[in-house]
C-alpha positions as CSV (number, residue, x, y, z in Angstrom):
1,X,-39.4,-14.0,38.0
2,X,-37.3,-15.4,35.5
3,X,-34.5,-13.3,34.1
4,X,-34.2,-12.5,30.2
5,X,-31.9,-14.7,28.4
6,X,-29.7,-12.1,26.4
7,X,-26.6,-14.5,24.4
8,X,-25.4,-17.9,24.9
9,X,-22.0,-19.1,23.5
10,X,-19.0,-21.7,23.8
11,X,-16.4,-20.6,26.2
12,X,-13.6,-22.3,23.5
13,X,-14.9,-19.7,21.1
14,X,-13.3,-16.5,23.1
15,X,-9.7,-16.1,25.4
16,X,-10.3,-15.5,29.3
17,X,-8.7,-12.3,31.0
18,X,-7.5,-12.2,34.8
19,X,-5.9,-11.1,37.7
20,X,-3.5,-12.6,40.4
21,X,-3.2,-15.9,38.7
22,X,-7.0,-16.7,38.1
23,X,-9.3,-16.3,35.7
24,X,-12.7,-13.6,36.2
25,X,-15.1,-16.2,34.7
26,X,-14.0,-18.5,37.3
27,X,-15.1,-15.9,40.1
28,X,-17.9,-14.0,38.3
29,X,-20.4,-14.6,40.9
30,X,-18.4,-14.2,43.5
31,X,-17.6,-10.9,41.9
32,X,-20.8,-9.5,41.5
33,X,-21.8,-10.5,44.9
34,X,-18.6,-8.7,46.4
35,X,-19.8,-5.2,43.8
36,X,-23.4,-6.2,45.5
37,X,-22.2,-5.9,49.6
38,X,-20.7,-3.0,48.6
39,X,-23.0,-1.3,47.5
40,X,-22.2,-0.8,44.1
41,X,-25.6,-1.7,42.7
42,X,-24.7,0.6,39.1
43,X,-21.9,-1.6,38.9
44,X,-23.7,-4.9,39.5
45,X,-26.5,-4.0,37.1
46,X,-23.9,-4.1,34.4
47,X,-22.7,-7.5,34.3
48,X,-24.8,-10.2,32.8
49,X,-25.6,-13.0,34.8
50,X,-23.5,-16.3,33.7
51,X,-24.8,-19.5,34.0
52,X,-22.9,-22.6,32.3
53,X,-24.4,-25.9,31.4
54,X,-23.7,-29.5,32.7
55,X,-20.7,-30.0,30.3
56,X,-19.2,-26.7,31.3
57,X,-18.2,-25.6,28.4
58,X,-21.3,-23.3,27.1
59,X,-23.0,-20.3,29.0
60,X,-25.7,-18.6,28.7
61,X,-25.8,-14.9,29.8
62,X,-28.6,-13.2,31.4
63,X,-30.2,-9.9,32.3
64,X,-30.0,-8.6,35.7
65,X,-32.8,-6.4,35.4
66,X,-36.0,-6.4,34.0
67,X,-37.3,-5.2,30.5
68,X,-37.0,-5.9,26.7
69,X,-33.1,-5.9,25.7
70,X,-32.1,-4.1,22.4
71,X,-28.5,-4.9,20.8
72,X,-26.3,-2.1,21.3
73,X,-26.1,-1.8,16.7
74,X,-29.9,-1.7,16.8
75,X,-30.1,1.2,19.6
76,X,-30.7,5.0,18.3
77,X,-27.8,7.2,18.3
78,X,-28.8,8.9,21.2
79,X,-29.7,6.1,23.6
80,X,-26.1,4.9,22.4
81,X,-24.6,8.2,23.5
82,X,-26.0,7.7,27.0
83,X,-25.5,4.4,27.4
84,X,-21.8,5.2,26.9
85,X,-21.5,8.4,28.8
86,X,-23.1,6.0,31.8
87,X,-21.0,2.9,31.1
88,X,-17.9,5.7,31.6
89,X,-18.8,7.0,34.9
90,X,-19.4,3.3,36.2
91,X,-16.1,2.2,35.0
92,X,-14.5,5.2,36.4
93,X,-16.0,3.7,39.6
94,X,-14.8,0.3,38.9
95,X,-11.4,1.7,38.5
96,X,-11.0,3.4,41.5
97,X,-12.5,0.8,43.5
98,X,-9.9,-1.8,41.9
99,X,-7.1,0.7,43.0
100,X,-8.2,0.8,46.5
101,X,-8.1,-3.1,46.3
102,X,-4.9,-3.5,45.4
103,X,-3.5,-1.2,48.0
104,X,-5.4,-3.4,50.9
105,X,-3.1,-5.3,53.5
106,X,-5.4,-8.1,52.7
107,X,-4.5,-11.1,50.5
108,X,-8.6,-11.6,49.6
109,X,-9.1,-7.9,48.6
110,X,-5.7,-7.8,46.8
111,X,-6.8,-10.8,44.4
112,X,-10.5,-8.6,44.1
113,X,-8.8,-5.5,43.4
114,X,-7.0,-8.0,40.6
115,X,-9.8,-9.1,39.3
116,X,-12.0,-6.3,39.2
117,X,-9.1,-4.4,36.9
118,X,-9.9,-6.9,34.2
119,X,-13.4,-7.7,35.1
120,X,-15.1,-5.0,32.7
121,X,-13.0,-7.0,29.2
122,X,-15.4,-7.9,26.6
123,X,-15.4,-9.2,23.0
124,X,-16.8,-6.5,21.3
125,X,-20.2,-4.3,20.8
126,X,-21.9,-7.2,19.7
127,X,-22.1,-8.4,23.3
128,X,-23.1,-5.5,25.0
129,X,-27.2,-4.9,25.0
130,X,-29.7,-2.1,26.2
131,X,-32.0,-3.0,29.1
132,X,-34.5,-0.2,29.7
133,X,-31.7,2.0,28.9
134,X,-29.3,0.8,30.3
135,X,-26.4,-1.0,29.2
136,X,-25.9,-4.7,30.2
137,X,-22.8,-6.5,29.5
138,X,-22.6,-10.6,28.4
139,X,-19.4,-12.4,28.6
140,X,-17.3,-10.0,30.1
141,X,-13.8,-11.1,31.6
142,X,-13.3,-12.6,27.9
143,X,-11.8,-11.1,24.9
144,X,-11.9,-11.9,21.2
145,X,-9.0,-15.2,20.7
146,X,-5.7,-13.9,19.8
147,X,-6.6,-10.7,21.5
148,X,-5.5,-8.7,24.4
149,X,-7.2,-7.1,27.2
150,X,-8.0,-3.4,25.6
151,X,-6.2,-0.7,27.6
152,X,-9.3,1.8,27.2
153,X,-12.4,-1.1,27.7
154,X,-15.2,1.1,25.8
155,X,-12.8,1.8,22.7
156,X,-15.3,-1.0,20.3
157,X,-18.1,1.6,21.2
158,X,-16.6,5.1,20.7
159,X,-15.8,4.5,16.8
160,X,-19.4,4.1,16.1
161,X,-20.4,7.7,17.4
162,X,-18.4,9.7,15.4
163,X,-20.1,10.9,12.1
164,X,-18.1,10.3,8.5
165,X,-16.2,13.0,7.8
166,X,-16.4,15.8,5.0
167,X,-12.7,16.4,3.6
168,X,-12.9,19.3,1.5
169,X,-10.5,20.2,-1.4
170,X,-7.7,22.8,-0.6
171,X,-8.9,26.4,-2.0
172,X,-6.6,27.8,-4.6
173,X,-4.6,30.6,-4.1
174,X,-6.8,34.4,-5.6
175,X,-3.9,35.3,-8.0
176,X,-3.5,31.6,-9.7
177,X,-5.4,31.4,-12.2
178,X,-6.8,27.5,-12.7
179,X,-4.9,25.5,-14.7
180,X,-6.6,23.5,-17.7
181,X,-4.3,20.5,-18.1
182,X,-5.0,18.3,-21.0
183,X,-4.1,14.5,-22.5
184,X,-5.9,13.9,-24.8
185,X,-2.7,14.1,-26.9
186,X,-0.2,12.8,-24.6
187,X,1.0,10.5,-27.8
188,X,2.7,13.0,-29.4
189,X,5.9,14.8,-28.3
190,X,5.6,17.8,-25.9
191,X,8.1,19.5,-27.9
192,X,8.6,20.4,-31.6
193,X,11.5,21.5,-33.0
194,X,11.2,25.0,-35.4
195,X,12.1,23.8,-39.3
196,X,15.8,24.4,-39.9
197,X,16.1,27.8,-41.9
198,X,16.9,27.9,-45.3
199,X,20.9,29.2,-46.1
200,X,21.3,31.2,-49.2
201,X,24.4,30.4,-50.9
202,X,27.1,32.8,-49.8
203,X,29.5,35.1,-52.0
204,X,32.3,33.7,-53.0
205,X,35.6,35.3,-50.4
206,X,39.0,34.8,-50.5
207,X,40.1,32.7,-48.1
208,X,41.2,33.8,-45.0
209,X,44.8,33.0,-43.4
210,X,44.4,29.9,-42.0
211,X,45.9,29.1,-38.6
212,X,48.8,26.6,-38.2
213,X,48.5,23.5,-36.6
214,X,51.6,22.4,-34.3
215,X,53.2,19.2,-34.6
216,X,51.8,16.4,-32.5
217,X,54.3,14.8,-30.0
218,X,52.9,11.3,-31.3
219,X,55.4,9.3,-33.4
220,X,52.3,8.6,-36.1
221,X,50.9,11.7,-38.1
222,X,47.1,11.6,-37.3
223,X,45.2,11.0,-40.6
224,X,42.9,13.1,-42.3
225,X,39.6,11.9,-42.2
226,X,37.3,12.7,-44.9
227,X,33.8,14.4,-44.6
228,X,31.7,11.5,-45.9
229,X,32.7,9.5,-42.8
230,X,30.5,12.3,-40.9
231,X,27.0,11.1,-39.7
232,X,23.9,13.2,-41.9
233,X,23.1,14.9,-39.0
234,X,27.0,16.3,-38.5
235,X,27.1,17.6,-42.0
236,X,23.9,19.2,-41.5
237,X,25.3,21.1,-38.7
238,X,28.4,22.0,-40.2
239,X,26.2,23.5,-43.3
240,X,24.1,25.7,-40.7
241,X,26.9,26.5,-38.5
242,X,30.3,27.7,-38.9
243,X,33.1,26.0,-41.1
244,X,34.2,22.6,-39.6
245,X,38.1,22.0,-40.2
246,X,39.8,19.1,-40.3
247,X,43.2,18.3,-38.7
248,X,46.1,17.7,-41.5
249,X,49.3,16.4,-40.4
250,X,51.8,19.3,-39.8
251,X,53.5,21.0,-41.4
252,X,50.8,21.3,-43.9
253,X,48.5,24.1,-44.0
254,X,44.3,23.3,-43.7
255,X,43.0,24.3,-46.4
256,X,38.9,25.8,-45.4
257,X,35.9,23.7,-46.5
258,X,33.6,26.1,-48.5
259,X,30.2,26.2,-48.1
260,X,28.8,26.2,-51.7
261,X,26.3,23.6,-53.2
262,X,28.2,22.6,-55.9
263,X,27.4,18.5,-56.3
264,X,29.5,16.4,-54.3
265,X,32.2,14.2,-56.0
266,X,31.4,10.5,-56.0
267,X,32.5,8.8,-52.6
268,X,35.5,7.0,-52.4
269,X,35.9,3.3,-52.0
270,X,35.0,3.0,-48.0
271,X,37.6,0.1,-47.4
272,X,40.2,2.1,-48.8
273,X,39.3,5.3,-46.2
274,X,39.0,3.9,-43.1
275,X,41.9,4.0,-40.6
276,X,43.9,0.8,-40.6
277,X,45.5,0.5,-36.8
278,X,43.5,-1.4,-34.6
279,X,40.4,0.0,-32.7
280,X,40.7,-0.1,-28.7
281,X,38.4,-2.1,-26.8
282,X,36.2,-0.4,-24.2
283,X,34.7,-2.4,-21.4
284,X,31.2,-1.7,-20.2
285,X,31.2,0.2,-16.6
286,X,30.3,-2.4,-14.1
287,X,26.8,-1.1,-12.5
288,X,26.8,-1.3,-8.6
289,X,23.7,-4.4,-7.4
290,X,20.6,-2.2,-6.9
291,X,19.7,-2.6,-3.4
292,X,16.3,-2.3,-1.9
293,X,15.6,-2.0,1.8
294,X,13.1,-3.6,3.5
295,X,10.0,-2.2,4.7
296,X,9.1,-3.2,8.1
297,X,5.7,-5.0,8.1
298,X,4.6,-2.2,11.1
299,X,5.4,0.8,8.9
300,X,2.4,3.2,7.4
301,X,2.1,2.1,4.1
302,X,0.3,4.5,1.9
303,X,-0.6,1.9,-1.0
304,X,-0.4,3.5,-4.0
305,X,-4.2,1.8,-5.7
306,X,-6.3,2.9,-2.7
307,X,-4.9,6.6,-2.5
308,X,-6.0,6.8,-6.7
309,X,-9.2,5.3,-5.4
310,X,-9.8,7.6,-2.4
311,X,-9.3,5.1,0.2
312,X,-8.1,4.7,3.7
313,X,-8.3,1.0,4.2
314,X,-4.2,1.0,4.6
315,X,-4.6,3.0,8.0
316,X,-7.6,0.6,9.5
317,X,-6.1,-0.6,13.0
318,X,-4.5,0.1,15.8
319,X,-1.1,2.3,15.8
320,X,1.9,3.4,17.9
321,X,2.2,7.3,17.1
322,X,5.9,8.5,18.2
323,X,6.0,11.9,18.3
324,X,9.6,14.1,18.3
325,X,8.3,16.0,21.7
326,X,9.4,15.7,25.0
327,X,6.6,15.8,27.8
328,X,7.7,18.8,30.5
329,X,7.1,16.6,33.6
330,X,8.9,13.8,32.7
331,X,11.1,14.6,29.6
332,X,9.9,11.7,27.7
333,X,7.7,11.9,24.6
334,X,3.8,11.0,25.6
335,X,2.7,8.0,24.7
336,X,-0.5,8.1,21.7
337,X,-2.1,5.1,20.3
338,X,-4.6,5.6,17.8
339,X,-7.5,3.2,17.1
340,X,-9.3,3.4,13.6
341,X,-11.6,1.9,11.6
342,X,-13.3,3.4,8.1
343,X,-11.5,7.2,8.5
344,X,-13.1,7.0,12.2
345,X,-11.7,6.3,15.9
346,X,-9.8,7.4,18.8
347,X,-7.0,9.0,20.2
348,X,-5.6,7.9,23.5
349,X,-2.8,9.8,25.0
350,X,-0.6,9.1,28.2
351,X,1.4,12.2,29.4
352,X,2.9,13.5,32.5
353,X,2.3,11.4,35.8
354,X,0.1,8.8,34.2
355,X,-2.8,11.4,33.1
356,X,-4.5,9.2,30.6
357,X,-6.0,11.5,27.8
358,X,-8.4,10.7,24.9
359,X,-10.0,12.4,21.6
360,X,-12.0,11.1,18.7
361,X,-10.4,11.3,15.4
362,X,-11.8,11.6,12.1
363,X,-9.0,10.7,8.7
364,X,-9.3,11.2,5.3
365,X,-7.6,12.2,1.7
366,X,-7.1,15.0,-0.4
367,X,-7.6,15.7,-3.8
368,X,-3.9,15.8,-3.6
369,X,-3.2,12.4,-2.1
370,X,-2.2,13.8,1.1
371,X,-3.4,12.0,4.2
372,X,-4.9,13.8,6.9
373,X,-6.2,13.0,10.6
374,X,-7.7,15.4,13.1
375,X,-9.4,15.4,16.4
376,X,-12.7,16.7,17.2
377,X,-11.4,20.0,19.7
378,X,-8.7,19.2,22.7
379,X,-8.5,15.8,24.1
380,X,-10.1,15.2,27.8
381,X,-7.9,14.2,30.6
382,X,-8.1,12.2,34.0
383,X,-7.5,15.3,35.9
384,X,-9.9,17.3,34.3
385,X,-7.4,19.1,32.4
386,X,-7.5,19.3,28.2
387,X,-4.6,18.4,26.0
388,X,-4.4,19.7,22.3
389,X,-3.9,17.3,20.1
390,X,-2.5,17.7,16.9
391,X,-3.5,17.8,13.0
392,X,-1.7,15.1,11.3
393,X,-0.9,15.2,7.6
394,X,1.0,12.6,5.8
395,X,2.4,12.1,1.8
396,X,4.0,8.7,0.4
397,X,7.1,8.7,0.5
398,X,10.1,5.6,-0.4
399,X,8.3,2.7,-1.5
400,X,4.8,4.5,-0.2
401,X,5.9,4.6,3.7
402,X,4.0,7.2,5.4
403,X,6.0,10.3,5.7
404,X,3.6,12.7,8.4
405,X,4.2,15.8,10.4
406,X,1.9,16.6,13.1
407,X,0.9,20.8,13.6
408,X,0.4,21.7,17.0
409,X,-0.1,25.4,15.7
410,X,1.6,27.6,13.4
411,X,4.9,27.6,14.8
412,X,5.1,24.4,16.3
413,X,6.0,21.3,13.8
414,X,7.5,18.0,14.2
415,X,7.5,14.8,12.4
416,X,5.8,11.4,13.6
417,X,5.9,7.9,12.6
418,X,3.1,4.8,12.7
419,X,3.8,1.6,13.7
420,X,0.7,-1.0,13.9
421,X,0.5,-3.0,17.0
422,X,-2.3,-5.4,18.3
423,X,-5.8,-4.4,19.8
């Protein structure tokens, strides 16, 4: 009976994968007849069955089994969650069959142990369909162009599994009462100076003994200034406050400035009053060049327009997390690489003696701005063990860059940086 025909594409349109110098597609059925001898019939049942035109350079892709095919997007939920729980265990198979390849004295299962590693590559959930259940791979051993090979295969399915997350607003603390800020008059100043009080005229005293002034070292006796050369603002000081005296050129006596409001004489002739030796130039202070450092193109960049809007679209990708721990086993810090796309992904973290670890991840913002990202519980290991994985908060900092701290628990704190890398 003839097989169901599930995708058809160019080969120029995607970027082959391999092992030990050769490409899979150029042993894919050769491959699956290997999986077949060996009874790895799960594994077989998997891989869509190529089969390129006369040109050689188009390929259609069919079903290996019976039944009506279903794109993975179009699948329930549940039949999704299978699918991938069953596409796990059979690569967990593939894996360790790859491993016992390698280690073969034999050149032929060396180079299929090579081959297999890579075998299971493929563009993206859009080439992966449901068969009866089950899920059925097309053009695998190819990956997106400009891509590489994805160091966790399944990672294009696991974002879509993860529901969108609630972030809640920080509770207030019981004893602060809410705060009503307002600006609906943020025109006008913040501050208002009380009107200046009103000075009755004072008694008239007798003066009181005025204090001598020394004679300045200078060769030149200092001038007297007079009081209309003061700024408005001075003399209304001097009115309010206490008496303002005037230096006279010694030996003569200062005589005090009373504080009456008899009417002002007319003011003298200005060119006559001002002091006649020449005015010193001073030179404006030379600023220092304002110097801005670069921001590497990998960094976390919190931009400033989508945190206002409630966005996340600056942390979409793939990231390098560097964490300020040490692993116990190998005193190294382990490696995580997080995968994320609209506030949802996965966590996948290497520790110890190669135990690979991985979580799903859920991000969003505060009401405050602050970025957070948190795991779904403790991440699941290789070796059956669980790892906890940390809640991640991060704030702009300099020129928005991501400044984050990951919380293990209460008393165990330490900062972490992003860098993007490729898929």
């Amino acid at each position: 009976m003839a097989k169901t025909l599930l995708r058809s594409g160019d080969l120029d349109d995607f970027q082959a994968v391999g092992g030990g110098g050769q490409a899979v597609f150029d042993s894919a059925l050769q491959i699956r007849e290997t999986l077949r001898l060996r009874k790895q019939q799960a594994l077989v049942e998997c891989l869509a069955i190529p089969q390129v035109n006369d040109d050689g350079d188009r390929v259609n892709w069919y079903s290996p089994i019976e039944g009506q095919p279903v794109a993975w997007k179009a699948a329930e939920e549940e039949t999704r969650r299978r699918a991938l729980r069953y596409l796990e265990t059979t690569l967990d198979g593939a894996a360790t069959l790859s491993r016992k390849s390698l280690q073969s004295g034999k050149t032929a299962q060396q180079l299929f142990g090579s081959l297999l590693e890579k075998a299971l590559q493929f563009p993206g959930e859009n080439h992966l369909y449901l068969v009866n259940g089950k899920p059925v791979i097309t053009f695998w051993g190819f990956v997106n162009l400009n891509e590489s090979a994805r160091d966790d295969v399944l990672d294009c399915l696991r974002h879509e599994e993860i529901p969108e997350p609630v972030i809640l607003p920080l509770p207030m603390e019981e004893d602060a009462p809410p705060m009503d800020v307002s600006f609906s008059q943020a025109d006008e100043p913040l501050y208002t100076p009380p009107p200046l009080p009103l000075v009755a005229e004072p008694e008239p005293a007798a003066p009181e003994q005025p204090a001598v002034v020394p004679p300045a070292p200078a060769a030149r006796a200092p001038r007297r200034f007079p009081l209309w050369t003061l700024s408005i603002a001075a003399v209304l000081v001097a009115v309010v406050a206490t008496p303002f005296f005037l230096p006279k050129p010694a030996p003569e006596v200062a005589e005090p400035v009373a504080q009456t409001a008899t009417p002002r004489a007319p003011l003298p002739d200005i060119s006559a009053a001002l002091p006649l030796h020449q005015a010193d130039v001073i030179k404006p202070a030379v600023k220092a060049p304002l110097v801005i450092a670069a921001i590497p193109k990998e960094s976390l960049v919190m931009d400033a327009g989508q945190v206002k809007a409630g966005l996340t679209r600056f942390l979409n990708g793939n990231w390098q997390v560097q964490m300020a721990i040490q692993d116990p086993a190998t005193g190294k810090a382990p490696s995580l690489r997080f995968q994320i796309q609209n506030n949802k992904g996965t966590a996948r973290l290497v520790h110890g003696d190669s135990v690979v670890c991985r979580a799903d991840i859920f991000s969003g913002l505060h009401q405050s701005g602050e970025l957070m990202i948190k795991s779904r519980g403790h991440a699941r290991c290789s070796d059956g063990s669980r790892y906890p994985m940390p809640e991640i908060t991060c704030k702009a900092g300099a020129s928005d860059v991501a400044e984050c701290l990951a919380r293990f628990d209460a008393n165990q704190i330490v900062p972490l940086t992003f860098r993007k890398i490729g898929a």
